[in-house]
C-alpha positions as CSV (number, residue, x, y, z in Angstrom):
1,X,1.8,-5.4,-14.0
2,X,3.4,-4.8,-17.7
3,X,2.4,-6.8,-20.9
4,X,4.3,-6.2,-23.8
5,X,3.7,-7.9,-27.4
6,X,7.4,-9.4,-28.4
7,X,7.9,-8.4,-32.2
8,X,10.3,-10.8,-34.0
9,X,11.0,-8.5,-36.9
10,X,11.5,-4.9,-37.7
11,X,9.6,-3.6,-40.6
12,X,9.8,-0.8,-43.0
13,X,7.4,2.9,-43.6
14,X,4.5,1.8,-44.6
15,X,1.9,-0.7,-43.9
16,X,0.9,-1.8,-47.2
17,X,4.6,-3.3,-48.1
18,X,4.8,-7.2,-49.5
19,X,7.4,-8.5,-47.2
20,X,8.8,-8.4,-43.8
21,X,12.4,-7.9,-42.6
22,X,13.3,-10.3,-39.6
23,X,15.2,-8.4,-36.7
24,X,19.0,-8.1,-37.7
25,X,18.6,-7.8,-41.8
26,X,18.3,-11.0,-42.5
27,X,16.1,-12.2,-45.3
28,X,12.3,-12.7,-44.6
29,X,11.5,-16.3,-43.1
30,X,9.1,-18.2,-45.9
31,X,6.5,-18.6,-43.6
32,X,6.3,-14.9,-43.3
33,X,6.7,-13.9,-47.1
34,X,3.9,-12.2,-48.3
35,X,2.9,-10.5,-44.8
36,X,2.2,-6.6,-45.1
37,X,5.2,-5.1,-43.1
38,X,3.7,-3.0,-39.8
39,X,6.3,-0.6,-38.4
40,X,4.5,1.0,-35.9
41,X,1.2,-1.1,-35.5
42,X,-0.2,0.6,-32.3
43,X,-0.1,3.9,-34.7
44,X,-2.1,2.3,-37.2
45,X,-5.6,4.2,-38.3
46,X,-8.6,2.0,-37.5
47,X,-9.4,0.9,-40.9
48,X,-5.9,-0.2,-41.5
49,X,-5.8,-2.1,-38.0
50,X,-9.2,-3.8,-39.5
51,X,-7.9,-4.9,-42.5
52,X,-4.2,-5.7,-41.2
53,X,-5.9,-7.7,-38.7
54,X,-7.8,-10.4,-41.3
55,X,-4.8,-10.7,-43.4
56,X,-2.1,-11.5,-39.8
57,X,-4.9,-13.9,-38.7
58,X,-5.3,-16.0,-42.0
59,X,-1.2,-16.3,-41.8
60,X,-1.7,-17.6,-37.8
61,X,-3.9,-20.5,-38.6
62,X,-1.1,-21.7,-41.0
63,X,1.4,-21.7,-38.5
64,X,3.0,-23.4,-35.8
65,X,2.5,-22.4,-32.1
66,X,5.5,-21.6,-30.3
67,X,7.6,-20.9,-33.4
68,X,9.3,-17.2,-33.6
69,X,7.1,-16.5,-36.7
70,X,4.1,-17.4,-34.8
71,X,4.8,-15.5,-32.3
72,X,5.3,-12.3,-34.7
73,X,2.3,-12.8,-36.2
74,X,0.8,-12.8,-32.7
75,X,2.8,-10.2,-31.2
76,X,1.6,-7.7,-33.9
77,X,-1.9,-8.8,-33.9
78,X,-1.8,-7.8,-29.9
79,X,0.1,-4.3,-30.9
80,X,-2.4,-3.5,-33.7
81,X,-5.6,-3.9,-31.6
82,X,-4.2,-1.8,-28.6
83,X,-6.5,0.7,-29.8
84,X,-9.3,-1.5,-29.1
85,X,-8.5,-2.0,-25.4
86,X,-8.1,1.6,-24.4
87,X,-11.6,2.1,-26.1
88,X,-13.1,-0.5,-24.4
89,X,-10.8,0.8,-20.9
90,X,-12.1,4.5,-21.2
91,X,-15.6,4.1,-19.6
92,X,-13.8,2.5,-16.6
93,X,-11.1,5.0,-16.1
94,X,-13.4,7.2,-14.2
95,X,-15.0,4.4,-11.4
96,X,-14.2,5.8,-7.5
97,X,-12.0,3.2,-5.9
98,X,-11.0,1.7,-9.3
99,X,-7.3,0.8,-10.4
100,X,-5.2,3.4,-12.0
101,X,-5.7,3.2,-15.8
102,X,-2.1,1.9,-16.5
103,X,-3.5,-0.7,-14.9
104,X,-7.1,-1.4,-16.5
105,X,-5.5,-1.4,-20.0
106,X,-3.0,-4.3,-19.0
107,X,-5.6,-5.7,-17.6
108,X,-7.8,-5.4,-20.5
109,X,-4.8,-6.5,-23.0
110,X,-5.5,-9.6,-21.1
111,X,-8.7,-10.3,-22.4
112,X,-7.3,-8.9,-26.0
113,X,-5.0,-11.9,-25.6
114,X,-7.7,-14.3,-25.0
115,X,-9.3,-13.4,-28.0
116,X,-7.2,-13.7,-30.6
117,X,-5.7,-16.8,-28.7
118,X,-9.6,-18.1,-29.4
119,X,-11.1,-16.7,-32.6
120,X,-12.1,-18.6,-35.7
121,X,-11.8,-16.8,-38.6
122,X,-13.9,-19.6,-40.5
123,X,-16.8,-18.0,-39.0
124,X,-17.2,-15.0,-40.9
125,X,-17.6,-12.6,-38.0
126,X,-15.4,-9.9,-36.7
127,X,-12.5,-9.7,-34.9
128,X,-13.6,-7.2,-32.6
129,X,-17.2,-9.3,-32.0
130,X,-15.6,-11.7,-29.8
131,X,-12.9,-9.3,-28.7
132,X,-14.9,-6.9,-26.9
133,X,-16.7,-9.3,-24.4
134,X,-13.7,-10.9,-23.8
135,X,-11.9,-7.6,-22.9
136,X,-14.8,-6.0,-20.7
137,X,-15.1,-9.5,-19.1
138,X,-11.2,-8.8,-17.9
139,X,-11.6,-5.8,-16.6
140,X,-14.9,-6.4,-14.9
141,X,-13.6,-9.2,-13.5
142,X,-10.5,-7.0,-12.1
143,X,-12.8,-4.6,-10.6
144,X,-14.6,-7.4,-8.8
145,X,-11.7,-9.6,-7.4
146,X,-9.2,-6.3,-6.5
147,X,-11.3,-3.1,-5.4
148,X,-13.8,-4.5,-3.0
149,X,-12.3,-3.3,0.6
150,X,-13.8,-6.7,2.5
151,X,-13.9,-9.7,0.2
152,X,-17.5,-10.9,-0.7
153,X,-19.2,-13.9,-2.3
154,X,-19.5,-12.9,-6.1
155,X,-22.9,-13.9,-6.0
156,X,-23.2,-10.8,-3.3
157,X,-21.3,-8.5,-5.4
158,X,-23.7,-9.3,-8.2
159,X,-26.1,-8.9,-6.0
160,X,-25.2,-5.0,-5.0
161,X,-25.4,-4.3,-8.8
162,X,-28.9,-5.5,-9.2
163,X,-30.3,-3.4,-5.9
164,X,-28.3,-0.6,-6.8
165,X,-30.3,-0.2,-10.0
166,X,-33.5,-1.4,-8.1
167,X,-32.5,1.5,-5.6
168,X,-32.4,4.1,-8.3
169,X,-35.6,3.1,-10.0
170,X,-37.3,3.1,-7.2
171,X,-36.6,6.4,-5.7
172,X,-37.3,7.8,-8.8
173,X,-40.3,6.5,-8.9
174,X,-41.6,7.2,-5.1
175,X,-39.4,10.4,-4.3
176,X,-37.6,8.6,-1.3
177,X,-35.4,5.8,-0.6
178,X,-37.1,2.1,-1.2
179,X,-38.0,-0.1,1.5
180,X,-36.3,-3.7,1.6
181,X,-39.6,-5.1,1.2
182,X,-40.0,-2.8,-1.6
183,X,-36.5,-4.1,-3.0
184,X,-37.6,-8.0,-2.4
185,X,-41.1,-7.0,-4.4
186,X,-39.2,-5.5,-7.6
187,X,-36.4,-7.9,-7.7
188,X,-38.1,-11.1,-6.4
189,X,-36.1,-11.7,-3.9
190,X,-36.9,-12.4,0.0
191,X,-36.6,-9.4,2.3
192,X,-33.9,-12.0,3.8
193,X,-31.7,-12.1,0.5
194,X,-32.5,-8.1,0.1
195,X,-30.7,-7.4,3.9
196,X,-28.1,-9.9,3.4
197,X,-27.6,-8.1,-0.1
198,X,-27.5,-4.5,1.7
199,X,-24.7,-5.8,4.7
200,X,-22.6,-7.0,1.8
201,X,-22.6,-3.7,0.2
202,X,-21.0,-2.1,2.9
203,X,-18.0,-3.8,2.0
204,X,-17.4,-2.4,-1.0
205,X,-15.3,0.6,0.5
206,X,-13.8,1.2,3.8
207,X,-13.7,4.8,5.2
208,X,-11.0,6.0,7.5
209,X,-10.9,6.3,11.4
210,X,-9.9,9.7,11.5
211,X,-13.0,10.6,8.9
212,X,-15.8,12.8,10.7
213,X,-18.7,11.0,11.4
214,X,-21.9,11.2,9.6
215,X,-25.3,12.2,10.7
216,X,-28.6,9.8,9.9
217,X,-28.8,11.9,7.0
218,X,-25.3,11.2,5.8
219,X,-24.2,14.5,5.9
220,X,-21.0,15.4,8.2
221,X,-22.4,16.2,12.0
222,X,-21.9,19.5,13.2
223,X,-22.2,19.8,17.2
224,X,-24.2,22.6,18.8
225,X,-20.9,24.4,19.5
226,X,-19.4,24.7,16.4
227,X,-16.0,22.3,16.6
228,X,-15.7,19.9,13.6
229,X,-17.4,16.5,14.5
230,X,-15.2,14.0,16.2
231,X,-14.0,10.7,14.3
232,X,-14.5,7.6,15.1
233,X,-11.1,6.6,16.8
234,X,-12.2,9.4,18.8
235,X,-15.1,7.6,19.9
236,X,-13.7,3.8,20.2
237,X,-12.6,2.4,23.9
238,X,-9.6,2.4,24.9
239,X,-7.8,-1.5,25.6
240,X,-9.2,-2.5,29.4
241,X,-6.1,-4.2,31.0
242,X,-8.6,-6.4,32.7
243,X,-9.2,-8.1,30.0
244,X,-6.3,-10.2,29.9
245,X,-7.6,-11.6,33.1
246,X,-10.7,-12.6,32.3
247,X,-9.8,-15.9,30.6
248,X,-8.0,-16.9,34.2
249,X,-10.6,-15.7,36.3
250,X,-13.0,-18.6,34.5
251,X,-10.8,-21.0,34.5
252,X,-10.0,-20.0,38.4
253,X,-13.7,-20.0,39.0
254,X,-14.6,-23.7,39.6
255,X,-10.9,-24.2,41.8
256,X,-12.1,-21.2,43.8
257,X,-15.6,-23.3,45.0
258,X,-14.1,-26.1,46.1
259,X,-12.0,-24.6,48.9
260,X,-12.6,-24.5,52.3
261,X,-14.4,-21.8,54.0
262,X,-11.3,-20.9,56.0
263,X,-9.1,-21.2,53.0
264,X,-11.7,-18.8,50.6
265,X,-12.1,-16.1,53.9
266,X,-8.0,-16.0,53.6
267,X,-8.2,-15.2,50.2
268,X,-10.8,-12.8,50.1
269,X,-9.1,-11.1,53.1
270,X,-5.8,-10.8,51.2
271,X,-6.7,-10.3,47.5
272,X,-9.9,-8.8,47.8
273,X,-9.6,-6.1,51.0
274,X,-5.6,-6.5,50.2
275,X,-5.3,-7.0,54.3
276,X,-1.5,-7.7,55.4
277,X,-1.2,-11.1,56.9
278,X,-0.9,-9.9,60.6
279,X,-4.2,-8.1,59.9
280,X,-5.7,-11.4,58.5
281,X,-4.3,-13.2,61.7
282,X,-6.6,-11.1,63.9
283,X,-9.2,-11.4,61.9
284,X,-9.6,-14.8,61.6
285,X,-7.5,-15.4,65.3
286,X,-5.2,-17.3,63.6
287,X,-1.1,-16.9,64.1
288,X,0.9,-14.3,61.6
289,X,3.2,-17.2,60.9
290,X,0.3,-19.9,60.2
291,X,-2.0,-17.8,57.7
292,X,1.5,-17.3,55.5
293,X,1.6,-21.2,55.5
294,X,-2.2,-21.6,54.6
295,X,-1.9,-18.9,52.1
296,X,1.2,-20.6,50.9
297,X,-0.5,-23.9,50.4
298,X,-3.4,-22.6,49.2
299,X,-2.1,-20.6,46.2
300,X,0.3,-23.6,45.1
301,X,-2.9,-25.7,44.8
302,X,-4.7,-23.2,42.9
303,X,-2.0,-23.0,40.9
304,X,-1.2,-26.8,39.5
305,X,-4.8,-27.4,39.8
306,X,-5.1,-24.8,37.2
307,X,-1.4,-25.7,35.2
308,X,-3.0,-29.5,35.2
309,X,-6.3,-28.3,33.7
């Protein structure tokens, strides 16, 4: 994800000039005479970027949106309070499971945009006022929608925030971990709400298969004999073939009932003690040739009884 600031005009050494130079040479447009030139406005000192950014925002009311001198004026307003993003960026930089920080300062140049697309200078208040909100906002909002491994409801992921801080009061106030009911009490919440809140948390991260598992104490277990504690794909089932049966042995069930006695002793003769049908023959003193025809029969009514259904 790239933003870049497009900047109609190139500009001369110093940021205190009277005029600005359109790309190419060409004389300055008249709705930008009078404009300090910026050469390098992300290199400008704070004060500068301050009083740069009054002056380009007075000349943006007076113009029209969508022409190339508006969008110089806005271009450079972006470039000139880049400054203001990565300061805003840098307590963020350092969250486990967060974006890389290329990322957080486009994401927070977002926000920057929003700004100056939205503040009134007639209100006497300062650029950076409305800017800051707007940029943390962006990034918060990044960090809520794209680094959470399960999705969640945001009023769940709000939710871990506020028992995370209730959890951290509260053992250091009792020397051990809280209690839901404890949580519920503190936050005013229902022990309900509190567990619901706690499940949801676990979604924040994922952890790996192959990772060792913990102990109740969180710590890595150990076995007795020494050899590193076995991960959980080592401890999951394996597929069970007969699975893939189950669904036919239901729907089997009820056809299976209403056959004969004859017909069911067949079956359970040839399917169940897997008895040849000259062996069934004797058993039930029936003919080789006539328990291949019963069986025969049999099984083709199972089976469009079961097709038909």
């Amino acid at each position: 994800m790239t933003i870049t600031a497009t900047t109609e005009a190139t500009t001369s050494t110093t940021p205190h000039a009277t005029a600005t130079t359109p790309t190419g040479g060409a004389p300055a447009a008249p709705a930008l005479g009078g404009l300090p030139e910026v050469p390098c406005p992300r290199e400008l000192s704070t004060c500068d970027a301050r009083q740069l950014t009054r002056v380009f925002f007075e000349r943006l009311r007076s113009l029209e949106e969508g022409t190339r001198e508006y969008q110089y004026v806005r271009g450079t307003l972006i470039e000139m309070n880049i400054s203001l993003v990565n300061f805003v960026a840098r307590p963020f930089r350092d969250r486990p499971g967060g974006p890389e920080n290329e990322d957080i300062v486009q994401v927070g140049i977002i926000g920057l945009i929003k700004a100056i697309d939205r503040y009134d200078p007639e209100r006497n208040t300062q650029f950076t006022t409305l800017a800051v909100p707007y940029i943390t906002g962006e990034i918060k909002r990044h960090f809520r929608d794209t680094t959470w491994a399960v999705r969640v409801p945001r009023r769940l992921q709000e939710q871990r925030l506020l028992l995370a801080r209730a959890t951290e009061e509260l053992t250091s106030e009792t020397d051990r971990a809280p209690t839901p009911a404890e949580l519920a009490t503190h936050l005013g919440l229902t022990e309900d709400e509190v567990r619901e809140g706690l499940v949801a948390a676990n979604g924040y991260s994922s952890q790996s298969l192959d990772a060792p598992q913990a102990d109740a104490g969180g710590s890595a277990a150990t076995p007795a004999n020494g050899q590193p504690a076995r991960s959980l794909a080592e401890t999951v089932g394996d597929l069970d073939p007969a699975l893939a049966a189950v669904e036919d042995r239901q729907a089997l069930a009820p056809l299976l009932a209403g056959l004969d006695e004859r017909s069911t002793r067949i079956l359970q003769l040839r399917f169940g003690q897997e008895m040849t049908q000259a062996e069934i023959g004797e058993e039930v003193g029936l003919s080789q040739m006539h328990v291949s025809r019963l069986l025969a029969r049999t099984l083709e009514n199972l089976r469009e009884d079961l097709l038909h259904d």
